[in-house]
Backbone as CSV, one residue per row, in Angstrom:
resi,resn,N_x,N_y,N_z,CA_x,CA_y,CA_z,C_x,C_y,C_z
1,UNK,0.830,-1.204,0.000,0.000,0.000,0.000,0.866,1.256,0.000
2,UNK,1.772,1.418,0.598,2.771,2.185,0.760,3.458,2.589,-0.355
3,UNK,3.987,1.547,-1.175,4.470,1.327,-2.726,3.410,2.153,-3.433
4,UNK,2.247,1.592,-3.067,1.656,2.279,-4.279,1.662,3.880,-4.067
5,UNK,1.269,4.327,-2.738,1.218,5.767,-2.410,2.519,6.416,-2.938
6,UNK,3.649,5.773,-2.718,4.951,6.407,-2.840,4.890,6.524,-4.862
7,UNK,4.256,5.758,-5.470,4.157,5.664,-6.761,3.391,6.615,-7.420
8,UNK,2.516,7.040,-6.299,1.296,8.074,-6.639,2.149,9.400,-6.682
9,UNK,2.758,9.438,-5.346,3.115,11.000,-5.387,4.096,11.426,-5.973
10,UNK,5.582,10.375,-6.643,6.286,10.404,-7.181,5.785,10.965,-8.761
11,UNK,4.419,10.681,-9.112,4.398,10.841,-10.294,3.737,12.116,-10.667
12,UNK,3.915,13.332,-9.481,3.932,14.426,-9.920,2.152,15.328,-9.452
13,UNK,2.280,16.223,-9.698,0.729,16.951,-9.544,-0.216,15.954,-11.068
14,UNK,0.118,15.403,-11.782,-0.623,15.083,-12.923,-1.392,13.576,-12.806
15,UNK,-0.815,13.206,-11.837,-1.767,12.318,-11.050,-3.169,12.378,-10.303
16,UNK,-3.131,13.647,-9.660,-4.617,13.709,-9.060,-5.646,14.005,-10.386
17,UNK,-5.340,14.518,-11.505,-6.985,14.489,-12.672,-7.106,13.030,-13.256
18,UNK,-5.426,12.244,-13.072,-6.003,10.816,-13.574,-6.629,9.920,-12.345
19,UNK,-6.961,10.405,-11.036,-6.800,9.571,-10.040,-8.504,9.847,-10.314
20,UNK,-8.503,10.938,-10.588,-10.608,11.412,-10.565,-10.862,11.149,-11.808
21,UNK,-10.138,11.348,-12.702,-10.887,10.327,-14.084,-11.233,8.215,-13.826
22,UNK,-10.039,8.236,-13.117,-10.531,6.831,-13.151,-11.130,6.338,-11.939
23,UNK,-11.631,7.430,-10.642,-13.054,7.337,-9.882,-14.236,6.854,-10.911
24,UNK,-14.457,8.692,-11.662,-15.394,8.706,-12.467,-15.554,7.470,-13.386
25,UNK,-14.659,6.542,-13.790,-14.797,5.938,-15.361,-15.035,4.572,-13.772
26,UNK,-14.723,4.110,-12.543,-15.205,2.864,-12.219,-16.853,3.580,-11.457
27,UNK,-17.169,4.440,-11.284,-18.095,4.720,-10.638,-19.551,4.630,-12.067
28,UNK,-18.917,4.902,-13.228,-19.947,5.005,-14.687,-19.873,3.318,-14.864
29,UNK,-18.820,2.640,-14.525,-19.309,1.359,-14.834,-20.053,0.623,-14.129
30,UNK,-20.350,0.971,-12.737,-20.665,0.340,-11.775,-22.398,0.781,-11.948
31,UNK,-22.701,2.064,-12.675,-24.068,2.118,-12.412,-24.350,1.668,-13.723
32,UNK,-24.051,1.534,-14.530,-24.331,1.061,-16.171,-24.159,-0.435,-15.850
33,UNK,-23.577,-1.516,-15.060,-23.350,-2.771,-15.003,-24.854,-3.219,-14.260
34,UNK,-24.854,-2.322,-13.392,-26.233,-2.107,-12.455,-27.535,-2.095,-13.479
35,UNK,-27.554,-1.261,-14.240,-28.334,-0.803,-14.663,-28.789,-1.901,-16.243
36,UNK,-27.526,-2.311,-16.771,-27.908,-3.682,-17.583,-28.119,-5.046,-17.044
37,UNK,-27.656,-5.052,-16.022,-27.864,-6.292,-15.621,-29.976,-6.416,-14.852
38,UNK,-30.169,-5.237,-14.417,-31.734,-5.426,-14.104,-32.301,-5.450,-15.412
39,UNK,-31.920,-4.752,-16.536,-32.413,-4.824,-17.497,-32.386,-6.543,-18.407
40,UNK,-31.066,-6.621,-18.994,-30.938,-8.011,-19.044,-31.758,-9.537,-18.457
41,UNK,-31.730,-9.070,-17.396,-32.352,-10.213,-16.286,-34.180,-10.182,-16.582
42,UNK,-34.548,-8.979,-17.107,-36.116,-9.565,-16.267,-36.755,-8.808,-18.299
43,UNK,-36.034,-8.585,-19.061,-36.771,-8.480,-19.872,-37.597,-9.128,-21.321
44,UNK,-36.931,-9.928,-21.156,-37.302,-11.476,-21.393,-38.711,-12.331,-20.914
45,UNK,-38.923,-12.155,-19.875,-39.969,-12.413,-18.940,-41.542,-11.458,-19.631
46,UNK,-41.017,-10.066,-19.198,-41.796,-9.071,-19.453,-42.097,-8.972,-20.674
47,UNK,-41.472,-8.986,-21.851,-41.828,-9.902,-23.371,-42.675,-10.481,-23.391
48,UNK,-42.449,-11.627,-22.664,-43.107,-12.885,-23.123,-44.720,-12.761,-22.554
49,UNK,-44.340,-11.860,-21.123,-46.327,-11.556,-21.131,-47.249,-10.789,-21.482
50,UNK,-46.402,-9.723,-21.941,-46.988,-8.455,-22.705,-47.322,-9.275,-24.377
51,UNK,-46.198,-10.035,-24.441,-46.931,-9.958,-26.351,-48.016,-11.103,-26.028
52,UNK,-48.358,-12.246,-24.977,-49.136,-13.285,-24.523,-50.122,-12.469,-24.315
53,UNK,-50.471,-11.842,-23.309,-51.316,-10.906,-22.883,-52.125,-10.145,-24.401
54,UNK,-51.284,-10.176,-25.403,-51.685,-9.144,-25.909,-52.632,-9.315,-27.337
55,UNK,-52.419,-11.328,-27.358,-53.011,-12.116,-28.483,-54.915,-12.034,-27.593
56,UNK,-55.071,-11.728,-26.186,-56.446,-11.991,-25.940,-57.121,-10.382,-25.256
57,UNK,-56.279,-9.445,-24.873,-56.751,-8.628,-24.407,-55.590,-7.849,-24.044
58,UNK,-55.637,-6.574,-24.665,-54.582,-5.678,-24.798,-54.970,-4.303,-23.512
59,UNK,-55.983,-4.652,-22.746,-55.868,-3.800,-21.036,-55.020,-4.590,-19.885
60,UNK,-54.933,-5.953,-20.660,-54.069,-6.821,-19.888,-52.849,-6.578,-20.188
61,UNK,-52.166,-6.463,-21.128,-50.877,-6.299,-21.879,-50.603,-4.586,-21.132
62,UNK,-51.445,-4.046,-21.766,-51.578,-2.853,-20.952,-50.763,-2.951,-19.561
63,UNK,-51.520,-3.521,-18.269,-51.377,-3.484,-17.434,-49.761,-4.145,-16.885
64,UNK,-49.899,-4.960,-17.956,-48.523,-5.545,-17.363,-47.447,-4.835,-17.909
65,UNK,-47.725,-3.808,-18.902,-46.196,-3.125,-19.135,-45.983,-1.936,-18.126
66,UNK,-47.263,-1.944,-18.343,-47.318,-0.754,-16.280,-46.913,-1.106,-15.229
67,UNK,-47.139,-2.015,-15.330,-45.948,-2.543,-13.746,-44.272,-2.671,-13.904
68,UNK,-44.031,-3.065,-15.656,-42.473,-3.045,-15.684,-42.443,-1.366,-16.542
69,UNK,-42.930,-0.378,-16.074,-42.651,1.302,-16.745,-41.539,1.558,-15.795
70,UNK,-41.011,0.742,-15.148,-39.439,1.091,-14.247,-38.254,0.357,-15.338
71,UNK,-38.320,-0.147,-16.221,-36.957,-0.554,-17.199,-37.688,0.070,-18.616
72,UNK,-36.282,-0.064,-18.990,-36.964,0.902,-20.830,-37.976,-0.248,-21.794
73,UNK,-37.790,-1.796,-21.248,-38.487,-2.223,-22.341,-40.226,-2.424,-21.947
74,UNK,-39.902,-1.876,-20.137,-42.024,-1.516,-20.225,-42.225,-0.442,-20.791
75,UNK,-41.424,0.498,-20.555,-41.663,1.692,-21.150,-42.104,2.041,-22.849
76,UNK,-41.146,1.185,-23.424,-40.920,0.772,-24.725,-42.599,0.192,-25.330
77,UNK,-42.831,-0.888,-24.440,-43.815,-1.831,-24.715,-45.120,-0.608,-24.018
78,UNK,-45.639,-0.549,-23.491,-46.547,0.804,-23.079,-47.283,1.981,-23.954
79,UNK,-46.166,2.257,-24.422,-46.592,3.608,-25.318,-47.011,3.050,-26.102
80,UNK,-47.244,2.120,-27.167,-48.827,2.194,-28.168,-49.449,1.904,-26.996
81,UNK,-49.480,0.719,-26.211,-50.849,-0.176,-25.618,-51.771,0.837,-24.770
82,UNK,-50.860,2.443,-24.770,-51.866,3.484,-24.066,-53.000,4.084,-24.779
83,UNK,-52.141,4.065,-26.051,-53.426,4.709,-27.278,-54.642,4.021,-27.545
84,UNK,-55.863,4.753,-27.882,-56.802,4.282,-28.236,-57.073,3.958,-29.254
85,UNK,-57.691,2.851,-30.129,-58.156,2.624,-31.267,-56.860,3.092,-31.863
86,UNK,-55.434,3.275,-32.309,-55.007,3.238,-32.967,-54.591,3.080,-34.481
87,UNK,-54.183,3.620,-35.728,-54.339,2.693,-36.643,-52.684,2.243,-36.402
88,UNK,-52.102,1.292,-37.145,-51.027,0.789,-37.530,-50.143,1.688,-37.508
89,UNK,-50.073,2.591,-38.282,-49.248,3.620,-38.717,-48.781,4.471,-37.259
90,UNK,-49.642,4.721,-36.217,-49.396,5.875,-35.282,-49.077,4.872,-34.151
91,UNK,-49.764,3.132,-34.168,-49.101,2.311,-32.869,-47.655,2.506,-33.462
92,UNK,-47.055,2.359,-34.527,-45.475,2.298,-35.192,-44.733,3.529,-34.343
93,UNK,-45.625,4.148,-34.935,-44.579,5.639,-34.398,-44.619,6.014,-32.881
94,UNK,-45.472,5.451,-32.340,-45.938,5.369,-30.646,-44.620,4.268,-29.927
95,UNK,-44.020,3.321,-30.712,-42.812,2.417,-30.380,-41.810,3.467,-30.499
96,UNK,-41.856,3.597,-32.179,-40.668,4.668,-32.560,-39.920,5.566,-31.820
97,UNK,-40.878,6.440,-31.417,-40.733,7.147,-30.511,-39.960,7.193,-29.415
98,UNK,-40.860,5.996,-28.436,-40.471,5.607,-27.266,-39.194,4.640,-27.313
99,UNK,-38.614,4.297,-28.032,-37.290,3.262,-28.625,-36.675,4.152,-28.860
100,UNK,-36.927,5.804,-29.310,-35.777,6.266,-29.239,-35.196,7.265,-28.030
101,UNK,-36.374,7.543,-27.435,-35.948,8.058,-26.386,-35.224,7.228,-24.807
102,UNK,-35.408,5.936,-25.367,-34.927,4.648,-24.653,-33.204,4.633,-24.758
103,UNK,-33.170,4.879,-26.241,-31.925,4.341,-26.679,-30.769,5.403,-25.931
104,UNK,-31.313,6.923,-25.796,-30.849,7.785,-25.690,-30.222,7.491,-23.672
105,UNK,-31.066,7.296,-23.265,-30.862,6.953,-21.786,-29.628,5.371,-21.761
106,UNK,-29.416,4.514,-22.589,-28.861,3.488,-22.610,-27.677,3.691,-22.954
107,UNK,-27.465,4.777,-23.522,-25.856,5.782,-24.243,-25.475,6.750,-23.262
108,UNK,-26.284,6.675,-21.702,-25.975,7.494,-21.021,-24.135,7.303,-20.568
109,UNK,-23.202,7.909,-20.229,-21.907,7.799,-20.179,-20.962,7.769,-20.757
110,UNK,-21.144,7.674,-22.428,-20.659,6.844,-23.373,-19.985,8.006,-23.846
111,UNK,-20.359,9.439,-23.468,-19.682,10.578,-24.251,-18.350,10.634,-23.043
112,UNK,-18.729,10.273,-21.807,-17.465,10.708,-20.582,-16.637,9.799,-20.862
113,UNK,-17.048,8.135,-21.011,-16.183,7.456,-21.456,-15.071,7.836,-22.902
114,UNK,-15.713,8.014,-23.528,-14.703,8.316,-24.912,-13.860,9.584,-24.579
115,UNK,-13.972,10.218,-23.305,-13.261,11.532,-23.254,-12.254,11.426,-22.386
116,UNK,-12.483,10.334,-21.585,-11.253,9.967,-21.223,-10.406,8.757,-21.204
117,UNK,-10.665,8.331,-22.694,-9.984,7.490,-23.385,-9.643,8.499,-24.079
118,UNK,-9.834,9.434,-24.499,-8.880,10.658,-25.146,-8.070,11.584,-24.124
119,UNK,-8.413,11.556,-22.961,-7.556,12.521,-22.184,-6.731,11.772,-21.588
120,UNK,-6.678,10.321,-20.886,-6.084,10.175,-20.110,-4.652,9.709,-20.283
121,UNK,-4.779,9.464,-21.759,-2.851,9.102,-22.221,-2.322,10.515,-22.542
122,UNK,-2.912,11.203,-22.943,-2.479,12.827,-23.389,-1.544,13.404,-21.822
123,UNK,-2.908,12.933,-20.986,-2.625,13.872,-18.946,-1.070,12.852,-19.291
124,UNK,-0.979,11.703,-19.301,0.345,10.681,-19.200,1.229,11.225,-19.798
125,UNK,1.032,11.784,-20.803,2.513,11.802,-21.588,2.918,13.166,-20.672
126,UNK,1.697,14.216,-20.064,2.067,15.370,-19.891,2.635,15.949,-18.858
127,UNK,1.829,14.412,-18.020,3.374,14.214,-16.525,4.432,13.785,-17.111
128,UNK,5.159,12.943,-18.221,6.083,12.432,-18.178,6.941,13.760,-18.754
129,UNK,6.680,13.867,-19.415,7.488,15.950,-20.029,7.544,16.023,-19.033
130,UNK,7.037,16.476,-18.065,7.175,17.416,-16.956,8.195,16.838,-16.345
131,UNK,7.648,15.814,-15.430,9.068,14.959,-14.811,10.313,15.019,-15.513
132,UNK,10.735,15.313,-16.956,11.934,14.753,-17.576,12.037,16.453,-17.648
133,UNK,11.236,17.378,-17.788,11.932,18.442,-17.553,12.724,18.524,-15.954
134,UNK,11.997,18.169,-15.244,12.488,18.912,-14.070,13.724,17.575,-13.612
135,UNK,13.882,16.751,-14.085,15.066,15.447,-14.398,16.298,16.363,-14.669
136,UNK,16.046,16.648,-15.520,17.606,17.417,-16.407,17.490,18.963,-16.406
137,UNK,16.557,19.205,-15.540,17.001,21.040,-14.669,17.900,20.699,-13.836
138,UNK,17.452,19.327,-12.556,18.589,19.603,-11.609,20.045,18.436,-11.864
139,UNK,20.138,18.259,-13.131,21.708,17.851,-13.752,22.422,19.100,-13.763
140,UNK,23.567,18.581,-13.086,24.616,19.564,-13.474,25.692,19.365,-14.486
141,UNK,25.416,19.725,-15.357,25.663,19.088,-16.751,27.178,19.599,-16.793
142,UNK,27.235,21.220,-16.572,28.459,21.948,-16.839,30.080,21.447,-15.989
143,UNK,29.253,21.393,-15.055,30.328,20.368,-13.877,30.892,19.035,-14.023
144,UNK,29.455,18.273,-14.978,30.547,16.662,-15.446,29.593,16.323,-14.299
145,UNK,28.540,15.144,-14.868,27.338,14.048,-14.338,28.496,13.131,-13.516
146,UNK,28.022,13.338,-11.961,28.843,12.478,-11.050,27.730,11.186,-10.780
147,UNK,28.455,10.087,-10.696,27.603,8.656,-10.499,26.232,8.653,-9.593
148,UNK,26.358,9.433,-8.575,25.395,9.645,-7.786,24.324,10.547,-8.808
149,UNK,24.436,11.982,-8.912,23.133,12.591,-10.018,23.112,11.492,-10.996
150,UNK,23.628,10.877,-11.831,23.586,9.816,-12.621,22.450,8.873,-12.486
151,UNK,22.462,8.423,-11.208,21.122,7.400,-10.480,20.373,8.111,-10.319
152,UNK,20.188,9.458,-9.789,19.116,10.164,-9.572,18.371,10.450,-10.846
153,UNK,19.312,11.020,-11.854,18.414,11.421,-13.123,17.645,9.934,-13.444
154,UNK,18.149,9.374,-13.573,17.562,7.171,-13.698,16.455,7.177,-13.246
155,UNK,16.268,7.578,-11.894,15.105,7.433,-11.173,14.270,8.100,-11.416
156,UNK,14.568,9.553,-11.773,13.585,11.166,-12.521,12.881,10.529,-13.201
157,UNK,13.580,9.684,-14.165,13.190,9.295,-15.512,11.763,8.321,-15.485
158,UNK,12.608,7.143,-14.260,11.771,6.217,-14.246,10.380,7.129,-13.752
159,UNK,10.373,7.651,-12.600,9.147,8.131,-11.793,8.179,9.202,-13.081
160,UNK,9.101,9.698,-13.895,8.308,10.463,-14.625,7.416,9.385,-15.827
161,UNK,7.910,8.484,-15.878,6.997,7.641,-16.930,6.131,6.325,-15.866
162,UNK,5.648,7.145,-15.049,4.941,6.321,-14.270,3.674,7.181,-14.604
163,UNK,3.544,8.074,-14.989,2.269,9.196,-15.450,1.670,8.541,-16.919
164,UNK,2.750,8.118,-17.645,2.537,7.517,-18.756,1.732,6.026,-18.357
165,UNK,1.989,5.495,-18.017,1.833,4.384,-17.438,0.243,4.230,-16.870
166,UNK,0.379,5.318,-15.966,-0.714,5.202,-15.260,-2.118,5.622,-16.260
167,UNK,-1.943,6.826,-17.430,-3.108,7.535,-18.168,-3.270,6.583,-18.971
168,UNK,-2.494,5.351,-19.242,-2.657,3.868,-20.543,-3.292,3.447,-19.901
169,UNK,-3.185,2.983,-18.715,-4.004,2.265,-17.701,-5.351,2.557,-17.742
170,UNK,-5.679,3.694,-17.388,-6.961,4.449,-16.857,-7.484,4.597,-18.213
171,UNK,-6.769,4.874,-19.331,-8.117,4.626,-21.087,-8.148,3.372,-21.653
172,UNK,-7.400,2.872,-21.243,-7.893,0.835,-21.412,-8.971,0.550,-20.443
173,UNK,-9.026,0.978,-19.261,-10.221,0.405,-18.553,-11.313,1.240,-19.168
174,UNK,-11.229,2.547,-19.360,-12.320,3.184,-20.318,-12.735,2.798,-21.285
175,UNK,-11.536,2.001,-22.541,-12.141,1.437,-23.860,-13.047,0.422,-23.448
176,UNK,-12.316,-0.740,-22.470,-12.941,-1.620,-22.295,-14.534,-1.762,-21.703
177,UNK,-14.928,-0.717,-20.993,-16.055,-0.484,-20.225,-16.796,0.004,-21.461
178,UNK,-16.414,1.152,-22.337,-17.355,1.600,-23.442,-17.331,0.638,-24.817
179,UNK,-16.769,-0.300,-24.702,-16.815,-1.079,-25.786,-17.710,-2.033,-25.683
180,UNK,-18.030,-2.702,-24.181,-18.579,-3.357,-23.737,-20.328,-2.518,-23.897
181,UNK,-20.296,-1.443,-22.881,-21.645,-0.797,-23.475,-22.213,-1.009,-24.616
182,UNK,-21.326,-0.419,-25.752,-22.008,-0.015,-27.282,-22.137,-1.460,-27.856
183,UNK,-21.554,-2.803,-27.291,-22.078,-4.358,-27.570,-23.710,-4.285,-26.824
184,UNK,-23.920,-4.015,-25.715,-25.067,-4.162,-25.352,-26.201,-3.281,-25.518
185,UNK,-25.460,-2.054,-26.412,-26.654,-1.174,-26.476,-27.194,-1.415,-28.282
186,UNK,-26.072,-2.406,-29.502,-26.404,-2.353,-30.555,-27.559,-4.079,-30.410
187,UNK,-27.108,-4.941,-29.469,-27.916,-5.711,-28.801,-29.413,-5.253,-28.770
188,UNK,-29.636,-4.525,-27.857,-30.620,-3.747,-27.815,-31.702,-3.252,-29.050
189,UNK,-30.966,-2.554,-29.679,-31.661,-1.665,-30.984,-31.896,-2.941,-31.429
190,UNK,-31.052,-4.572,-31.890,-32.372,-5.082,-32.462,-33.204,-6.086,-31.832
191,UNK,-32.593,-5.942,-30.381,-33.917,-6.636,-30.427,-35.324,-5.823,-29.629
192,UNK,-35.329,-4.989,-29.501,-36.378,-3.560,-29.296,-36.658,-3.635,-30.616
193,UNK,-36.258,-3.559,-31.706,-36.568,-3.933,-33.404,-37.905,-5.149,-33.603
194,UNK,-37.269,-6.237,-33.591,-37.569,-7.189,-32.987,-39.105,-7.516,-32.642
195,UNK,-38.817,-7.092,-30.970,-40.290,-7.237,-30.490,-41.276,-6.138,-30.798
196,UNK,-40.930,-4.534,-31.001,-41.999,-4.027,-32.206,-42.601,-4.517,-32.702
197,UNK,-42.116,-5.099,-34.188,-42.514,-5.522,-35.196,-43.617,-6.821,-34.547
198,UNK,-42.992,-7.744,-33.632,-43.815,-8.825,-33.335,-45.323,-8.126,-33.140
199,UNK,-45.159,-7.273,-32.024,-46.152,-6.625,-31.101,-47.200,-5.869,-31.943
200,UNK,-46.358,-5.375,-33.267,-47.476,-4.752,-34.108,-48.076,-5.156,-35.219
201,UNK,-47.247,-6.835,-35.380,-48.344,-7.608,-36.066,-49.551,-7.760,-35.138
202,UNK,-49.070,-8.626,-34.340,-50.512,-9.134,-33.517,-51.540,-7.687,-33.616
203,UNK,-51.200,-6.495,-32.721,-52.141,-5.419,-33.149,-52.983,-5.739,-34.882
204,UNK,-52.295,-5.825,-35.345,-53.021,-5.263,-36.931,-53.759,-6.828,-37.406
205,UNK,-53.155,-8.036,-36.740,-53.885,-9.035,-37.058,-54.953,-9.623,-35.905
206,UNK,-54.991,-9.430,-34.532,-55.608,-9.930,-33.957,-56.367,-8.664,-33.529
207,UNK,-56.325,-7.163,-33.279,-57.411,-6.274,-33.402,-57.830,-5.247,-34.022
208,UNK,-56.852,-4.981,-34.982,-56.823,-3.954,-36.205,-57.634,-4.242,-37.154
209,UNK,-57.362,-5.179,-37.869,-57.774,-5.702,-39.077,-59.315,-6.885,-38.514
210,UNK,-59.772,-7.170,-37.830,-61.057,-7.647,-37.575,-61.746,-6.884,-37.022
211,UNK,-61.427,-5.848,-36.401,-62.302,-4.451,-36.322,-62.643,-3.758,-37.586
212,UNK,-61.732,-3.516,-38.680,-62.433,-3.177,-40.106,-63.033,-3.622,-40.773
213,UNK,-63.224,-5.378,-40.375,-64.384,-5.956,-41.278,-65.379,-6.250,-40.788
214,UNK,-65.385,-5.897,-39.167,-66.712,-5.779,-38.740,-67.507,-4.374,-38.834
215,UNK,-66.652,-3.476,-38.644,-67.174,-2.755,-38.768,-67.737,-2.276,-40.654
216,UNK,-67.112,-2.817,-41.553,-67.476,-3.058,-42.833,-68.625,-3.592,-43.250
217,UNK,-68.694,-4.605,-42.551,-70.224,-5.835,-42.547,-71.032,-4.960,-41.963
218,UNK,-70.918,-4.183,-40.735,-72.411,-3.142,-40.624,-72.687,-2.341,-40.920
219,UNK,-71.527,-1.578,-42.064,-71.905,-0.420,-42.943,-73.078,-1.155,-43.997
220,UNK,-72.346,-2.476,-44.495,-72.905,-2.716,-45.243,-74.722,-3.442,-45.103
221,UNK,-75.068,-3.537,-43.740,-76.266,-4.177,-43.259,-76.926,-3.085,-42.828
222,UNK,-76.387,-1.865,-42.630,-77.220,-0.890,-42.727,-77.966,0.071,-43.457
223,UNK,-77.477,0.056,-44.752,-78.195,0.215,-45.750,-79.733,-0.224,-46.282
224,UNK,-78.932,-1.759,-46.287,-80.211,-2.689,-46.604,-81.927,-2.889,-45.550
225,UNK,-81.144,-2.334,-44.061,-82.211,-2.576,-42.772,-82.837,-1.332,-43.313
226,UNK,-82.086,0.230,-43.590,-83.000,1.180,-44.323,-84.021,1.360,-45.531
227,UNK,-83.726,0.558,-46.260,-84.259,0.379,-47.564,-85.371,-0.416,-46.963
228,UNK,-85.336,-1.521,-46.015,-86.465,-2.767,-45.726,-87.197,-1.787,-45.009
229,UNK,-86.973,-0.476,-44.133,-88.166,0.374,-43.301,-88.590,1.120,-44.578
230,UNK,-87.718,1.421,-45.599,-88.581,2.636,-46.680,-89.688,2.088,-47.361
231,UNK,-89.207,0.543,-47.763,-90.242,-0.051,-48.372,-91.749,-0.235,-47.694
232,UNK,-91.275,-0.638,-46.015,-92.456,-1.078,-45.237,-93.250,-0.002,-45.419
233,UNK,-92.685,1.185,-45.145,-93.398,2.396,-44.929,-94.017,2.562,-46.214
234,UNK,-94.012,2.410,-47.203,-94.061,2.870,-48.443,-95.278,1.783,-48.708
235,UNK,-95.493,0.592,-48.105,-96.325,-0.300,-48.485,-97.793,-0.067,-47.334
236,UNK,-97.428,0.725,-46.603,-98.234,0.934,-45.399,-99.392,2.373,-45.541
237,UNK,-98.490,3.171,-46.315,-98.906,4.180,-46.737,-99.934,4.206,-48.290
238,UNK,-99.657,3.048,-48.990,-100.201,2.741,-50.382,-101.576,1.901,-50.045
239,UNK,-101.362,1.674,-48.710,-102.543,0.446,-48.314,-103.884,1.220,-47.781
């Protein structure tokens, strides 16, 4: 523990912005690991009863994406099943919608991550300059490098590329954490794709499309029930 402290402070003031970048970059993984793994775990489930639910009665489907409106895929699944009478076209864009404002919350971090996978080898190299400047300020060059400054500059050297060291460190755990994200968030887009499309067949085949031909068949039986009173009347009146 000691080692490491003595490693910390050796490596200059340019250590404390990499010491809070790589707080920040384990503290973004820890709520994003959090945050896919509840997701991951139970949405599968919630699928499977919302689109079930939704082949016999869609206040049921309804209801059950209301109870999961705490992860993005009730949320996701919800927004048509709120609309009324819908046609096809506006349940689409009622997903659309809500899938993209989903997606947007699932990319949450992903800009801090990439910024310090860009800053944190830059901060490295910029302790190590520094250290190697202030290495060969206190050489006394003009006098003739005695064995002793000799080891010391050695050590300047070494301690100053411990900044380097450390900012490689801290944007590898960044790539790796945001690389990992953007696998589970292109995951995502299709299969939020996916169950749409499932969800808005059934709509258009199990209550879309047999609502227009019923309601078709009594346009068309109402005509004829009018014509059968014009006639009655018409035969009632001649009599």
């Amino acid at each position: 523990m000691n080692r490491i402290y003595d490693m910390f402070i050796a490596g200059g003031p340019v250590m404390w912005p990499l010491l809070a970048l790589s707080i920040f970059t384990f503290t973004t993984a820890f709520e994003r690991i959090w945050f896919w793994s509840r997701l991951l775990s139970q949405e599968s489930r919630i699928v499977h009863d919302v689109l079930d639910a939704a082949r016999y009665n869609l206040h049921e489907a309804e209801k059950i994406a209301q109870h999961a409106r705490f992860l993005p895929i009730g949320r996701f699944l919800l927004a048509p099943l709120q609309l009324k009478r819908p046609t096809p076209e506006t349940f689409r864009l009622a997903m659309e919608a809500a899938g993209d404002k989903e997606f947007v919350q699932m990319r949450k971090g992903d800009k801090f991550l990439e910024t310090v996978v860009a800053i944190a080898p830059l901060l490295g190299l910029l302790g190590t300059v520094t250290g190697l400047i202030n290495t060969f300020n206190n050489l006394n060059i003009g006098g003739g490098a005695s064995a002793e400054q000799a080891t010391k500059a050695a050590a300047g050297i070494g301690e100053a590329l411990i900044t380097t060291a450390t900012g490689m460190i801290v944007a590898i755990l960044a790539l790796l954490v945001f690389r990992v994200l953007v696998t589970f968030q292109a995951q995502q887009v299709e299969y939020f794709s996916e169950v749409g499309s499932e969800l808005e067949l059934i709509y258009r085949q199990v209550w879309y499309e047999p609502s227009l031909v019923k309601e078709e068949s009594e346009a068309r039986a109402l005509p004829d029930s009018t014509s059968n009173y014009a006639n009655e009347t018409f035969a009632v009146e001649e009599y």
